[in-house]
N, C-alpha and C positions, 0 to 999 in steps of 0.2 A: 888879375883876380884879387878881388878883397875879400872874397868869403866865399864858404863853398857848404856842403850839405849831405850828409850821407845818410845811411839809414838808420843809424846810432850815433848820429855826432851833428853840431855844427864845430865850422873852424871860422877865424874873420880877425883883422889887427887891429887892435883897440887905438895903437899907437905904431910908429912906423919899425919902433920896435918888443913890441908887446903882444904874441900870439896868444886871443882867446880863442879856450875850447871846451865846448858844454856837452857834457855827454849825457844823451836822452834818459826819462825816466824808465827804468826798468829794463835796460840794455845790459846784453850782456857782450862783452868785446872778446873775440876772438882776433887771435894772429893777422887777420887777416885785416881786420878792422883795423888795428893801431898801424903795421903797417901801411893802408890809405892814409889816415889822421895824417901821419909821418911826410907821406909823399905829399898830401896839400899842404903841408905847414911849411915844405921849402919849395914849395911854389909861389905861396905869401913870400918870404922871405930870402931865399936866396940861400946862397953863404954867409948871409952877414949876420954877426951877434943878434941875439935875441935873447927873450924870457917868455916864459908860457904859463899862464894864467888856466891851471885844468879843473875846469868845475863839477862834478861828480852828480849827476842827478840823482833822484830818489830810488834804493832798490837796484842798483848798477852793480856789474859783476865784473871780475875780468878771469879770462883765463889765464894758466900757467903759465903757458908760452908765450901768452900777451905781454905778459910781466915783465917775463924774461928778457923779451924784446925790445919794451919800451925802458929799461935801464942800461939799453948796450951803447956803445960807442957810435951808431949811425942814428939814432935817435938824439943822443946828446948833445952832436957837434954842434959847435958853434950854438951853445945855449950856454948863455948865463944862469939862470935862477931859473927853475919851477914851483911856483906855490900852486898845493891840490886844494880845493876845499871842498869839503867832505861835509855830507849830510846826515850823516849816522853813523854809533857809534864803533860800529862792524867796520865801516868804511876807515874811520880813524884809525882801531888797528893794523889795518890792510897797509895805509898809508905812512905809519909810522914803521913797521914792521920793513916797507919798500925801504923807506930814510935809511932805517940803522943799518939794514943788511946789503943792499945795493950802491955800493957808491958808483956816480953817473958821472962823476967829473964838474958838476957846477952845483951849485946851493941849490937844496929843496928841503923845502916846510909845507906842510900842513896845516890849515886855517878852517874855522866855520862858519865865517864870511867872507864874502869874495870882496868888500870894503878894504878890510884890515890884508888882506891876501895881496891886493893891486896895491896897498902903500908900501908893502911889504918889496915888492918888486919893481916900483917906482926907484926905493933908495937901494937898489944894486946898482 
């Protein structure tokens, strides 16, 4: 599999180590969403090192326990870098707020373009 489709998300490898993932406009993620996101992106990927490139569509929500989930340790593993880029500026706090208060165990920035976001995660 290189890419997969759900009903609030695409996922797909930009590079053999670079997971992209665009979350639809106006989606709201529930638990149960991120963990699918989660179970396709190590179907891309496997065990092996990676970075995930998470693009936040316009009007995107997530829930609490989505949150909580996607900063744990079975989300994390084996990720180097996360750059989010964010479409508003609701979302940037959301995003920065995830930064300071959740450590995941690998570098995550915030970006609002996905250009500066992928050079970003290029040089990890």
């Amino acid at each position: 599999m290189r890419s997969a489709k759900t009903a609030k998300a695409e996922i797909r490898l930009l590079t053999p180590d670079i997971v992209y993932m665009r979350i639809f406009d106006e989606a709201h993620l529930e638990l149960g969403d991120v963990k699918e996101l989660n179970r396709l992106k190590r179907e891309l990927v496997g065990n092996n090192a990676h970075s995930v490139l998470l693009v936040s569509g316009k009007y995107t929500t997530i829930a609490k326990e989505a949150r909580e989930f996607s900063s744990g340790k079975e989300v994390g593993e084996n990720r180097k870098a996360k750059a989010i880029v964010v479409s508003s500026l609701a979302q940037s706090l959301i995003a920065n707020f995830f930064i300071k208060f959740h450590r995941t165990g690998s570098k995550v920035r915030a970006f609002d373009n996905e250009a500066a976001a992928l050079a970003w995660l290029q040089r990890q």
